[in-house]
C-alpha positions as CSV (number, residue, x, y, z in Angstrom):
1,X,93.0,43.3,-41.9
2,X,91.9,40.2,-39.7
3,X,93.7,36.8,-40.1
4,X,91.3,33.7,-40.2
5,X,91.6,31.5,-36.5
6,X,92.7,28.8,-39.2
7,X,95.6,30.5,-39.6
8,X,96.7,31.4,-36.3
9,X,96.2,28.3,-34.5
10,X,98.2,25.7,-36.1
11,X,96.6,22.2,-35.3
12,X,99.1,19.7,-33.5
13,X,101.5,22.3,-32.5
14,X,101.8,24.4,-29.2
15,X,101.2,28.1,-28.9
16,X,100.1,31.1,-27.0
17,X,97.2,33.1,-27.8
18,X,95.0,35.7,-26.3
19,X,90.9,35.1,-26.6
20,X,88.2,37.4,-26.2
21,X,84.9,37.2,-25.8
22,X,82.4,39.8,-25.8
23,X,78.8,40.1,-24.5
24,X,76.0,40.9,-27.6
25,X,75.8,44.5,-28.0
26,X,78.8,45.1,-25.5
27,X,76.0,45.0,-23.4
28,X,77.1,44.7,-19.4
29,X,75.7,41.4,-19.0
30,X,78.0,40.5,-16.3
31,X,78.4,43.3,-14.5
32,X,76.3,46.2,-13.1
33,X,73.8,47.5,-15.9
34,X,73.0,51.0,-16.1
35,X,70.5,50.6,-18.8
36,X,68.3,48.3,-17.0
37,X,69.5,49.5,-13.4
38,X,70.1,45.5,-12.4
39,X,73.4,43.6,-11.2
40,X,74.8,40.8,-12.7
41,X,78.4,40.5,-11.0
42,X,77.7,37.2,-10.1
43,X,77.9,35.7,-13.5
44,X,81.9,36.9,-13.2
45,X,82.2,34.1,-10.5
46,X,80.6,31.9,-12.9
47,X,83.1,32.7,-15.4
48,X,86.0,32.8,-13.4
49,X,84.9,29.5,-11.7
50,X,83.9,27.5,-15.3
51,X,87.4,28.9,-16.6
52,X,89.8,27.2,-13.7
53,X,87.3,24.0,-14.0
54,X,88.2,23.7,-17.9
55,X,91.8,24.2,-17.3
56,X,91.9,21.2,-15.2
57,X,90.2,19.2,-17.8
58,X,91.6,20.3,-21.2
59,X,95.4,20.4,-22.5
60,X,95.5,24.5,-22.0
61,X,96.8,26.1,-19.6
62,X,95.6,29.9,-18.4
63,X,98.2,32.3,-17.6
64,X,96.3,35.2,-17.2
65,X,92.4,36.6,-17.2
66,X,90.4,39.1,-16.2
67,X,86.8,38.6,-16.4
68,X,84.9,42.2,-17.0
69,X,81.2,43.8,-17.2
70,X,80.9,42.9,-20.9
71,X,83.7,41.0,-22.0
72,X,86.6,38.2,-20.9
73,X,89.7,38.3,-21.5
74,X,92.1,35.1,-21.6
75,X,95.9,34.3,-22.1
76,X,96.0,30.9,-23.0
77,X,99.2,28.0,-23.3
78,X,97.9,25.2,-26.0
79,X,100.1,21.9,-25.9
80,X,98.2,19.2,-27.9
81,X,101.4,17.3,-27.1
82,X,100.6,16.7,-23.7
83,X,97.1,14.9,-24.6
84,X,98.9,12.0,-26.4
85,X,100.5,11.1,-23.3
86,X,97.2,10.1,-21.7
87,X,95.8,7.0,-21.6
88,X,92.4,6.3,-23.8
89,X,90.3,6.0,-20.0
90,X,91.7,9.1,-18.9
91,X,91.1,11.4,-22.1
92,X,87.7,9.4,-21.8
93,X,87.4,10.4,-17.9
94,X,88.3,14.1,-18.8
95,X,85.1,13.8,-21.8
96,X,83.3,12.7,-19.1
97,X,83.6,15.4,-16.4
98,X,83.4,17.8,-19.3
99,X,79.7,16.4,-20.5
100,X,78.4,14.1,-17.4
101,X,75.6,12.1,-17.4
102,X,72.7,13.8,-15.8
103,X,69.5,12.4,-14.2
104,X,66.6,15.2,-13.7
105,X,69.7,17.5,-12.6
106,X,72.0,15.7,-11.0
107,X,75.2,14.3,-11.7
108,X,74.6,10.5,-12.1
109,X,77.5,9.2,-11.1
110,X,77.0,5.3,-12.0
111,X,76.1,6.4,-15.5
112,X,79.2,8.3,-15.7
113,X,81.7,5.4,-15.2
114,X,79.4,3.3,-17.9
115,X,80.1,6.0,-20.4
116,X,83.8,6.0,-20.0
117,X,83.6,2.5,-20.3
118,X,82.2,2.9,-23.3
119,X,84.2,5.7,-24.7
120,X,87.2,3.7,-23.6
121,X,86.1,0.6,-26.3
122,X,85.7,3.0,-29.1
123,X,89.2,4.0,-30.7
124,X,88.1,6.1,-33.6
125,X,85.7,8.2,-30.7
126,X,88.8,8.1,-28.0
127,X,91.4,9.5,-31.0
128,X,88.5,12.6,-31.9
129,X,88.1,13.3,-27.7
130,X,92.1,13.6,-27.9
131,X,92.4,15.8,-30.2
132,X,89.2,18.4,-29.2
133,X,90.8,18.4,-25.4
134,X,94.0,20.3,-27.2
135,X,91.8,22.5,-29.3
136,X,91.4,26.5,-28.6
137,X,87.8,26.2,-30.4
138,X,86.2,24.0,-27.9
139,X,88.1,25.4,-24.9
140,X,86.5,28.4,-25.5
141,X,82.9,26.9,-26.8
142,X,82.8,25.0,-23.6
143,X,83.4,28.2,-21.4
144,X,81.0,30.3,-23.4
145,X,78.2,28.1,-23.6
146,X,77.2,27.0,-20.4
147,X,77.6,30.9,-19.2
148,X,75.0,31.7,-21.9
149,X,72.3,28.9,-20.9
150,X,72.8,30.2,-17.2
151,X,72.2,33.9,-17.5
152,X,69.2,33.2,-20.5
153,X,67.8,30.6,-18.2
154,X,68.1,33.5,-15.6
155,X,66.6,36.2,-17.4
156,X,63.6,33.7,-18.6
157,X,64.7,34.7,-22.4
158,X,66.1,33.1,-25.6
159,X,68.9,33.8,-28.2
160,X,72.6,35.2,-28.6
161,X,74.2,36.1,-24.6
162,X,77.6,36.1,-26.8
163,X,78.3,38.5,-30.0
164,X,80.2,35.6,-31.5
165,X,82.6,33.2,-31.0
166,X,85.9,35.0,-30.0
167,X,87.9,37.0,-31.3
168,X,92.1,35.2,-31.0
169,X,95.6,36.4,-32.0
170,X,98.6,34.8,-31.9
171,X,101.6,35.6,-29.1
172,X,105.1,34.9,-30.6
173,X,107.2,35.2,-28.2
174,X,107.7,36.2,-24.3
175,X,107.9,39.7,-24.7
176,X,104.4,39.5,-26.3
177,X,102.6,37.2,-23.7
178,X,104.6,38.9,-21.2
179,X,102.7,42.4,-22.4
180,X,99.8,40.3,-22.8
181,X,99.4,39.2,-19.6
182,X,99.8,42.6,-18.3
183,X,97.6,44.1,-20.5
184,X,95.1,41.6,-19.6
185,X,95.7,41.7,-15.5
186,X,95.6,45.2,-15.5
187,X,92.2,46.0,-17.3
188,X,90.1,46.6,-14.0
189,X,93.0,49.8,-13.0
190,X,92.5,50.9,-16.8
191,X,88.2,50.9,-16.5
192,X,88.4,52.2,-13.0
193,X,86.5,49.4,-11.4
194,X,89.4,48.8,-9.7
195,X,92.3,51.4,-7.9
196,X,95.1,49.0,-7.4
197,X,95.5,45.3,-8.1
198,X,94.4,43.7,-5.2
199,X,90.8,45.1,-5.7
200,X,90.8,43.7,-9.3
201,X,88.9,40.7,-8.6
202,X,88.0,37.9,-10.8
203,X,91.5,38.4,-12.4
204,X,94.5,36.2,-12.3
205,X,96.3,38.8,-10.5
206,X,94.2,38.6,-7.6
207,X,94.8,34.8,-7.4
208,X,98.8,35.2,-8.2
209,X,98.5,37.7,-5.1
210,X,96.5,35.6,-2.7
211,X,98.5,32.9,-3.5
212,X,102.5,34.0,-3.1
213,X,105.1,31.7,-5.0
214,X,108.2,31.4,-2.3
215,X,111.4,32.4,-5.0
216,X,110.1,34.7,-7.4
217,X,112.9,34.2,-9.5
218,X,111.8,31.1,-10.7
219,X,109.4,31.3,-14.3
220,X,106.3,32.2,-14.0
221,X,103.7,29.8,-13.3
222,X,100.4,29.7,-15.2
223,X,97.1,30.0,-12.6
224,X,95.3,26.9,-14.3
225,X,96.0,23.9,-15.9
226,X,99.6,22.2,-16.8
227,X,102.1,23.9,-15.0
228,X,99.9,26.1,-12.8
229,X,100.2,27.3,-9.1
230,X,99.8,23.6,-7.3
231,X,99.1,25.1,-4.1
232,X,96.2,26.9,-5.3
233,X,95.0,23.8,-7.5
234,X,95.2,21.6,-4.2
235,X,93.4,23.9,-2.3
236,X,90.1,24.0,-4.8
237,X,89.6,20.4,-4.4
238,X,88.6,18.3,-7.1
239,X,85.1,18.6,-9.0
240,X,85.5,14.6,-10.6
241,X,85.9,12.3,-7.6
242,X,83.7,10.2,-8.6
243,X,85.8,9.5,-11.7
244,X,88.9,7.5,-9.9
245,X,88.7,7.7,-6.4
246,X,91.7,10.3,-6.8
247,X,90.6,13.2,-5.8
248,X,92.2,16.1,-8.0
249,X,93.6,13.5,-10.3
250,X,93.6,16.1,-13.7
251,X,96.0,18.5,-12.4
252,X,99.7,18.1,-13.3
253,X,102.0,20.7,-12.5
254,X,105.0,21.3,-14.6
255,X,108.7,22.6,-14.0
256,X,108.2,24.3,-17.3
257,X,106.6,27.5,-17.7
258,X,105.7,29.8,-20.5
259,X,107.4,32.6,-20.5
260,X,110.3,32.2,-19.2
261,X,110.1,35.5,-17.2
262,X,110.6,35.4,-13.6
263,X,108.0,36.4,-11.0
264,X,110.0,39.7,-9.6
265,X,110.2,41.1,-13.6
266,X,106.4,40.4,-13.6
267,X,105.4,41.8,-10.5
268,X,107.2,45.3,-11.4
269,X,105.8,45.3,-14.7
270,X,102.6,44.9,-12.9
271,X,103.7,48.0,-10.9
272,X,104.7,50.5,-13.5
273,X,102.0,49.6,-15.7
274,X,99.4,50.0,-12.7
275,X,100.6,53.1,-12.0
276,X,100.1,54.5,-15.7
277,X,96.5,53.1,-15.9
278,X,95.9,54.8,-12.5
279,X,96.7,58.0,-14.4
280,X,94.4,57.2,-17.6
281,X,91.7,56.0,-15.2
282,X,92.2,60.0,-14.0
283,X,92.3,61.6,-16.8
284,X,89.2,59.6,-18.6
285,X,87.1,60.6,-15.1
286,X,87.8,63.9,-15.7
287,X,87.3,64.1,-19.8
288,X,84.3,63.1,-19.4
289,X,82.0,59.5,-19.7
290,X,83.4,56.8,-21.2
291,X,83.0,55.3,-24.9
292,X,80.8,53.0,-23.2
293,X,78.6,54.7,-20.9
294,X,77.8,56.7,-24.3
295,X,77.1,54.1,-25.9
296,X,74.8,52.9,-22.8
297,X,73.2,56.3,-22.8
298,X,72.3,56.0,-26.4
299,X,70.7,52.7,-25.9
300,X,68.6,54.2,-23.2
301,X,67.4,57.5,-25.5
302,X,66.5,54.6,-28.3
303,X,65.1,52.1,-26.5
304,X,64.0,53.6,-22.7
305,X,65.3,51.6,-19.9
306,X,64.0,48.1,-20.9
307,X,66.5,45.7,-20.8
């Protein structure tokens, strides 16, 4: 039996939960089709890209993901604490960069610094912007959304690219993120898109591997947001210059981490785990297709090869 999200995320307080997300129909809308034959592994970049971008913006930090052909898959750090420490022109700033001003397109820059002016005059508006930028519900409407307008405005169609909102459960303690995270890096091994972790791209274990931490005994970092891997932060730029004059002004690294578990412990659960998903790749190959494939083959026999 399913627990209602009201339940699990507890507003005002801090926790660590794992989101997913799945394409309508478990369709591969992000990946490579084999009902309608065409490609879509682009949108994964879009995803991957939107997801760092958010977790500059919003209290939430990401500590691990893995987009894939029909679903995403994040580990996410809430602190709603952290937003009251802002000032009202900054939590208006983030707003901002979250939903700029646009003109036939294009970022309007101008505009922007009148509406955080505005915002910043309106307590009542600056007290609701502080307390969505800590909430799980529009982290995750704000990644899903834009993704959805994208690949419909793409495909020159209407209606649902999502099946839903997301599905979320609750992570208690570090043992639980700590097989979370694994679970979630490791997905690519277990479908056998990928044979070993650095192939596994668009996962945070491709960007914890291209970017090495110098004492792995020191707690893990998250790849995004508060307390995330600063070199890689600094090295993405910022998106909201326009903002301050600051450059990447939203990112604040942390000396605290969630979990507590050093980078050495991670790294070999990584490597036994990779190994057993190596061998349930193999033995999936050779029982035969896949849950899904069968399920793409029956969409074919009912509806041909259309889309």
């Amino acid at each position: 039996m399913g627990y209602p999200r009201s339940s699990l995320v507890v507003p005002h307080t801090a926790g660590t939960y794992h989101c997913v997300t799945r394409c309508v129909r478990r369709a591969f809308l992000c990946g490579d089709d084999p009902v309608s034959g065409r490609c879509f592994d682009h949108r994964k970049a879009w995803l991957e890209s939107r997801l760092i971008e958010l977790a500059g913006i919003f209290s939430i930090s990401v500590l691990a993901y893995a987009v894939m052909s029909n679903h995403v898959h994040a580990v996410l750090h809430r602190n709603p604490a952290l937003c009251a420490g802002w000032s009202d022109e900054e939590v208006a700033t983030r707003w901002v960069q979250l939903f700029p001003v646009r003109v036939d397109g294009r970022i309007e820059a101008e505009a922007c610094r009148r509406k955080v002016s505005v915002l910043t005059g309106d307590p009542a508006r600056i007290a609701l912007l502080r307390q969505r930028l800590g909430d799980l519900s529009w982290f995750m409407r704000c990644l899903s959304e834009p993704l959805a307008r994208l690949a419909n405005a793409e495909d020159r169609c209407t209606g649902r690219f999502w099946e839903g909102r997301y599905r979320c459960q609750a992570l208690l303690d570090d043992e639980a993120v700590l097989a979370c995270m694994t679970y979630v890096d490791l997905n690519p091994v277990r479908a056998g898109i990928a044979q070993d972790l650095p192939e596994s791209a668009h996962t945070s274990v491709r960007m914890r591997l291209d970017t090495p931490v110098d004492d792995q005994e020191q707690p893990i970092a998250a790849v995004a947001g508060p307390g995330c891997l600063a070199s890689f932060r600094s090295a993405q730029g910022s998106t909201s210059s326009w903002s301050t004059g600051r450059g990447d002004c939203f990112i604040r690294t942390s000396t605290a981490a969630f979990p507590s578990t050093s980078g050495n412990r991670y790294r070999e659960a990584w490597t036994q785990r990779a190994t057993w998903r190596r061998c349930e790749a193999l033995n999936c190959a050779t029982a035969g297709p896949s849950a899904a494939h069968r399920r793409c083959s029956t969409r074919r026999a009912r509806w041909g090869n259309a889309g």
